[in-house]
MDTraj code that builds the backbone (N, CA, C; nanometers):
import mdtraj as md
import numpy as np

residues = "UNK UNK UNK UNK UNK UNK UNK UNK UNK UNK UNK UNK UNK UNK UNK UNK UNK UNK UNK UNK UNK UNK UNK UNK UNK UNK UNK UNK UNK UNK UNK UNK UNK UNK UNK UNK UNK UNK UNK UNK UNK UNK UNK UNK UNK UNK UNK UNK UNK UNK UNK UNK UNK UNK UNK UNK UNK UNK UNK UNK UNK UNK UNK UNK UNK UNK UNK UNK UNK UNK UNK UNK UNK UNK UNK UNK UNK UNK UNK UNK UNK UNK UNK UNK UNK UNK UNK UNK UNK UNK UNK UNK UNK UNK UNK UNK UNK UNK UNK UNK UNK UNK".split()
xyz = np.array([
    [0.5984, 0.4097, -1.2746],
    [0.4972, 0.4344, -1.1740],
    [0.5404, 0.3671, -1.0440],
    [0.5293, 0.4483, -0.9685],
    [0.5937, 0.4006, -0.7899],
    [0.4966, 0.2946, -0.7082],
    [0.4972, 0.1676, -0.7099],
    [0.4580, 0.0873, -0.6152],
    [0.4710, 0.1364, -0.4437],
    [0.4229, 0.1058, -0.3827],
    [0.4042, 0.0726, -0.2326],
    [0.5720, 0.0432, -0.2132],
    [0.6205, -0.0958, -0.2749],
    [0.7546, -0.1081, -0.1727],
    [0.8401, -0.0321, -0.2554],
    [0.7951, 0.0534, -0.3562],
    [0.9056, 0.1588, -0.4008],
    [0.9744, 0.2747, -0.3113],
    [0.8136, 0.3080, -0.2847],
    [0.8018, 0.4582, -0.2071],
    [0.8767, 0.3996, -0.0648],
    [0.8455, 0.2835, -0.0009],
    [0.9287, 0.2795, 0.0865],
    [1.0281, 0.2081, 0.1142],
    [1.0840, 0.1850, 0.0359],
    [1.2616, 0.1517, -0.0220],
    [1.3275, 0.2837, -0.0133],
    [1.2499, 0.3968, -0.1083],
    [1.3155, 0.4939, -0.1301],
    [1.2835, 0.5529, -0.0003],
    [1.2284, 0.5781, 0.0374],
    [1.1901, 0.6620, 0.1712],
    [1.3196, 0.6100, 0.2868],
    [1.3748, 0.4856, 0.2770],
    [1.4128, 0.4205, 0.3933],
    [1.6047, 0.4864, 0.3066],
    [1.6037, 0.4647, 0.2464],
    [1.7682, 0.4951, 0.1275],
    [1.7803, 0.6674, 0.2018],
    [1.6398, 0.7395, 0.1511],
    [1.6910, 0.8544, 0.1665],
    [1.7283, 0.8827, 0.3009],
    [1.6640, 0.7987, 0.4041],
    [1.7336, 0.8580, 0.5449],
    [1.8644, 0.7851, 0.6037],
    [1.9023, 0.7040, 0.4542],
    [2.0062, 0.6327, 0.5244],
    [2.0043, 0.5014, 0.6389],
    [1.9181, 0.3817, 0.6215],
    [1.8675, 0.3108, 0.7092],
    [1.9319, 0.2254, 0.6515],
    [1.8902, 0.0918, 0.7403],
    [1.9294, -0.0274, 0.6784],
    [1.7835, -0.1196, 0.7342],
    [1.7411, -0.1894, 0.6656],
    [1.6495, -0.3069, 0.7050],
    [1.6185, -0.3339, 0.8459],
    [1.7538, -0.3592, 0.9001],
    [1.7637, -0.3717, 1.0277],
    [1.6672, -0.2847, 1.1364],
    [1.7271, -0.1486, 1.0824],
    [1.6888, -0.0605, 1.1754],
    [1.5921, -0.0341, 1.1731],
    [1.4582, -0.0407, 1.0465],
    [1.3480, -0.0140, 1.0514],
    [1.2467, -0.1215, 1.0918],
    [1.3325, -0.2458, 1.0854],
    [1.2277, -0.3395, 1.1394],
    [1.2396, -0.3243, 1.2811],
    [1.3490, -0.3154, 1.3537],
    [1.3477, -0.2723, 1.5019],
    [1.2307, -0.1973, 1.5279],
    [1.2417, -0.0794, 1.4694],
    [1.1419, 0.0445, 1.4673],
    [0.9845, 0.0117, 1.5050],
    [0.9641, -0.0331, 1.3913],
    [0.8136, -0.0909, 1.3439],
    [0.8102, -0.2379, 1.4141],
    [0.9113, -0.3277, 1.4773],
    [0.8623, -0.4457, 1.5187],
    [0.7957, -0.5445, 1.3778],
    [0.8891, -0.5502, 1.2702],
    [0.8214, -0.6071, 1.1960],
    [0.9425, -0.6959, 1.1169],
    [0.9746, -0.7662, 1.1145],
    [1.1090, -0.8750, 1.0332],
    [1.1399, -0.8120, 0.9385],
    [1.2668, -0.8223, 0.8973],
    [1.3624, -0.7389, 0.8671],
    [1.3413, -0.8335, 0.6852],
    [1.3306, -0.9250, 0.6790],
    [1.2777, -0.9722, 0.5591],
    [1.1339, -0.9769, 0.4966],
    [1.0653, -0.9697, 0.5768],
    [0.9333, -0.9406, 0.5484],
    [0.9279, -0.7641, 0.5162],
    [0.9966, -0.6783, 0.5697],
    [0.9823, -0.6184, 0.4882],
    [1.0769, -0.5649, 0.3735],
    [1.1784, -0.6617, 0.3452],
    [1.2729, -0.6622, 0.2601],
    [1.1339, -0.7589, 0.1202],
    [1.0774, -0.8023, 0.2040],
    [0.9670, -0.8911, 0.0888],
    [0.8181, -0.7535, 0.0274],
    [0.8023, -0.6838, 0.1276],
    [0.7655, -0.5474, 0.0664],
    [0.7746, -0.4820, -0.0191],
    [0.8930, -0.4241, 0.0504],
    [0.9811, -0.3744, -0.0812],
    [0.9890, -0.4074, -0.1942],
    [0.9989, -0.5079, -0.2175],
    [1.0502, -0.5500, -0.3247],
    [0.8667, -0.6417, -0.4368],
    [0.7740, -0.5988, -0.3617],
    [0.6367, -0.6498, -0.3933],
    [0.5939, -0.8030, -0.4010],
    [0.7503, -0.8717, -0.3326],
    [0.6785, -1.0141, -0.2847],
    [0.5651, -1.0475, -0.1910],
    [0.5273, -0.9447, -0.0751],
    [0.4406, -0.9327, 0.0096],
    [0.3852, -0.8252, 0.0214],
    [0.2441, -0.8708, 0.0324],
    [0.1521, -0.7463, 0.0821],
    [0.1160, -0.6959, 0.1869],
    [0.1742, -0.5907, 0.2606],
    [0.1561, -0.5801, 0.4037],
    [0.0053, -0.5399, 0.4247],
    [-0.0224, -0.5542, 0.5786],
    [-0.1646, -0.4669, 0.6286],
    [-0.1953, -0.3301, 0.5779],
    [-0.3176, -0.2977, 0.6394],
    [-0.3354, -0.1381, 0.6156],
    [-0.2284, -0.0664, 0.7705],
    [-0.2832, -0.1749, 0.9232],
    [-0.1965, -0.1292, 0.9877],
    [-0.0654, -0.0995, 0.9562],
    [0.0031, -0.2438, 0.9005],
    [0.1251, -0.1873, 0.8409],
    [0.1834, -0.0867, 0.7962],
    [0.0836, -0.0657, 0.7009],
    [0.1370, 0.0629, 0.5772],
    [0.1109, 0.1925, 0.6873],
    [-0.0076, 0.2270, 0.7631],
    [0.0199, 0.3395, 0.8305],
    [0.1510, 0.3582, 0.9490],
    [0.2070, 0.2237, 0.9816],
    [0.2988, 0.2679, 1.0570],
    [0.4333, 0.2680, 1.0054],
    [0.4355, 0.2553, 0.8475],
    [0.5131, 0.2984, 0.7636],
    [0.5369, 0.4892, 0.7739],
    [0.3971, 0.4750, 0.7178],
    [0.3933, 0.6264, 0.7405],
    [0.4227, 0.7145, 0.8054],
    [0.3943, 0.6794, 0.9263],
    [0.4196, 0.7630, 1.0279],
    [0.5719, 0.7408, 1.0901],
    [0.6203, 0.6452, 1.0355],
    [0.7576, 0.6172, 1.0759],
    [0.8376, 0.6909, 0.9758],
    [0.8250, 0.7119, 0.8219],
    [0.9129, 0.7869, 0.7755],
    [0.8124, 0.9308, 0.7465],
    [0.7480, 0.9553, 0.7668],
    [0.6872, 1.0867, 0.7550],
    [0.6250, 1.0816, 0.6653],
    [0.5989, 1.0072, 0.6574],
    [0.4699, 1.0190, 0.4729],
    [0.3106, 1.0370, 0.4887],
    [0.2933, 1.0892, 0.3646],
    [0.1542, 1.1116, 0.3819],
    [0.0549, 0.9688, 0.4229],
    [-0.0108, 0.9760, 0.5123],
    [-0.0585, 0.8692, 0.5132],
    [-0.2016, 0.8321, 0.3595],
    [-0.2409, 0.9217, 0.3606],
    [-0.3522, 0.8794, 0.2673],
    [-0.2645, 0.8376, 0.1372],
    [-0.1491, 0.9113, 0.0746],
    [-0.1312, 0.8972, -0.0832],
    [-0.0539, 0.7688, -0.0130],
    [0.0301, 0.7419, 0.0838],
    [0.0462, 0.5791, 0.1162],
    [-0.0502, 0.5159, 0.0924],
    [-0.1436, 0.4687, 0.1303],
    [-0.2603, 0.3950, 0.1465],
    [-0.2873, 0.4230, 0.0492],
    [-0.3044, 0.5004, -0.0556],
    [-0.4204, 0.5190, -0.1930],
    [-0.2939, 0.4298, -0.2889],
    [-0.1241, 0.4552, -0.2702],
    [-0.0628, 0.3763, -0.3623],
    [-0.0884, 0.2161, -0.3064],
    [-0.0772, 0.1874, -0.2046],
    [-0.0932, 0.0411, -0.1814],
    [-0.2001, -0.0218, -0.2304],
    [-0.3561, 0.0496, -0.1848],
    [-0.4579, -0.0010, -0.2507],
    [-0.4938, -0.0582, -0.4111],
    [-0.4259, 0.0823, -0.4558],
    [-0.3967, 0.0867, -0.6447],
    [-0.3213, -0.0393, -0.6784],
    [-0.2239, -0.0384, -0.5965],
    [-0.1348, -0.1929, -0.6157],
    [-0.2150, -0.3080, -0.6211],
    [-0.2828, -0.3274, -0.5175],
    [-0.3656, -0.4677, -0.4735],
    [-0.4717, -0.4802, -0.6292],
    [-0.5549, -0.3571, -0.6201],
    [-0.6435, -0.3668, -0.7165],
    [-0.5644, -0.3496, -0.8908],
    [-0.4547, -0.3261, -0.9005],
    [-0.3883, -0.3390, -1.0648],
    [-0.3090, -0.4672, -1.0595],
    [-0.3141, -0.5321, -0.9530],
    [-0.2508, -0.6654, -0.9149],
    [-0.4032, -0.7934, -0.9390],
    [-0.4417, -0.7422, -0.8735],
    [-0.6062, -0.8067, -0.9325],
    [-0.6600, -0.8137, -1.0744],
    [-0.6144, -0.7125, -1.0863],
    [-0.7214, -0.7217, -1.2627],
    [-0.6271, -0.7025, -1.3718],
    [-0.4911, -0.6599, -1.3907],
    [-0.4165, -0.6473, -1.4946],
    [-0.4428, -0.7478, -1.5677],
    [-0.4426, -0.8526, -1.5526],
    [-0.4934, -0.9574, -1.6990],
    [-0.6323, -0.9510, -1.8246],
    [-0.6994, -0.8798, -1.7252],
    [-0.8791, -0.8795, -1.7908],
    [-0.8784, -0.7927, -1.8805],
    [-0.9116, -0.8446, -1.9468],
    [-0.9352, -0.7250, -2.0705],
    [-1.0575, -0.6311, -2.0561],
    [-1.1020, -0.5960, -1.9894],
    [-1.2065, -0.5229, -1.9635],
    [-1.1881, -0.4496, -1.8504],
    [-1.1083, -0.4123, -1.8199],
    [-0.9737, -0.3613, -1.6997],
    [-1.0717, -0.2004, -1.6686],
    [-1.1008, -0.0947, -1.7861],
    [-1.1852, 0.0000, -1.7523],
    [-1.3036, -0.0306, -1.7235],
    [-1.4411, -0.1044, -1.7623],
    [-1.5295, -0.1533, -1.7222],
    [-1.5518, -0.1907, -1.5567],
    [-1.4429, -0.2989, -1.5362],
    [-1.4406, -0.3664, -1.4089],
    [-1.4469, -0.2076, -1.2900],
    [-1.3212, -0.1135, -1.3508],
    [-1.3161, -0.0117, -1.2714],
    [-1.4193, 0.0816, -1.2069],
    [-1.5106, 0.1220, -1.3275],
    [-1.6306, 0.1818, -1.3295],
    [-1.7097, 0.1218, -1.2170],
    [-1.7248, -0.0502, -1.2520],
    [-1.8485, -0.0805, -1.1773],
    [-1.7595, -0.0755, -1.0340],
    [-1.6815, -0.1073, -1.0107],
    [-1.6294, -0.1237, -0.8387],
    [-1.6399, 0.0408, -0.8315],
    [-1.6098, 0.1223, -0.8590],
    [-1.6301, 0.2726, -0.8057],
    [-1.7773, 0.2865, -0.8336],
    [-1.8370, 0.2417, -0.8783],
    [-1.9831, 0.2369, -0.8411],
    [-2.0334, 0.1951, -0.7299],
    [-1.9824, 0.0708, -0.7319],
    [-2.0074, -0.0335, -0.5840],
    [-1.9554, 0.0201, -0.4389],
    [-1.8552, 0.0977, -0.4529],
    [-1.8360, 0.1185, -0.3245],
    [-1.8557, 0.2703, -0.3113],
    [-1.8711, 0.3557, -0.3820],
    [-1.9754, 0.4056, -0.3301],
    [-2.0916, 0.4198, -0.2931],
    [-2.1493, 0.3646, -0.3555],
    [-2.3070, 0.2500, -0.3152],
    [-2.2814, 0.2368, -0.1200],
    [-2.1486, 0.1308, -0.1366],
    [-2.1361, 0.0500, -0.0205],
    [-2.1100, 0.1848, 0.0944],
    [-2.0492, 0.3202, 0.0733],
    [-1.9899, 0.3896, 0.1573],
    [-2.1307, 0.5132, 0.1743],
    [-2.1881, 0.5121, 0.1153],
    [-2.3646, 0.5411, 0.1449],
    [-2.4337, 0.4517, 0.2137],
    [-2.4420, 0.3750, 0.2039],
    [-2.4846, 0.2697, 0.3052],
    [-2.4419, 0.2649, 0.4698],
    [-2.2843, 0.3142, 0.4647],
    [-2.1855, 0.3021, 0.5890],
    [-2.2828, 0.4776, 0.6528],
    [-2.2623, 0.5160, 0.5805],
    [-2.2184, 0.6598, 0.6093],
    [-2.4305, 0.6640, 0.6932],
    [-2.5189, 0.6091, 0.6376],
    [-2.6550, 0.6075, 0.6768],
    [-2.6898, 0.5471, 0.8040],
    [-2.5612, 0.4835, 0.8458],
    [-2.5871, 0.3600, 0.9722],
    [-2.5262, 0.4858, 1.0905],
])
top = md.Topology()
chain = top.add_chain()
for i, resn in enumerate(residues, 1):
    res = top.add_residue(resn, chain, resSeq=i)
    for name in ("N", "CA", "C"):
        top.add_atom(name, md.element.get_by_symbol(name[0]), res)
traj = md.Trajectory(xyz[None], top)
């Protein structure tokens, strides 16, 4: 299953880049996102969209793999791993009815 700094490892290989050149790009250290990549660090949401738009990727299935990361990075230990899921997709839709009423 493809992590966040998978998709853009591979994304950066297939056009033939080097670290260098994409941190130029994006203005973002050339180890930090060598620490991405590799899932030592968790970048922004800004981040990740100007990932996107820098190698052409979808922005939403970007953002929906990063999120998935954070949250299977959160709870992989709990044994109640489907439960927990249920109620947070409860909760925020709750919370995005609430947004959406204001």
């Amino acid at each position: 299953m493809e992590t966040f700094g998978d998709k853009i490892r591979v994304a950066r290989e297939s056009k033939g880049l080097i670290l260098r050149q994409v941190a130029s790009s994006l203005d973002i250290d050339q180890a930090i996102i060598s620490k991405f990549e590799r899932g030592e660090r968790k970048p922004s949401k800004e981040q990740v969209e100007k990932f996107a738009e820098f190698y052409h990727l979808d922005k939403n299935q970007l953002i929906t793999t990063w999120l998935s990361d954070q949250i299977a990075h959160t709870i992989y230990e709990e044994n109640n791993i489907e439960e927990v899921l249920k109620v947070a997709e409860e909760k925020a839709k709750y919370l995005k009815a609430i947004q959406d009423e204001k």
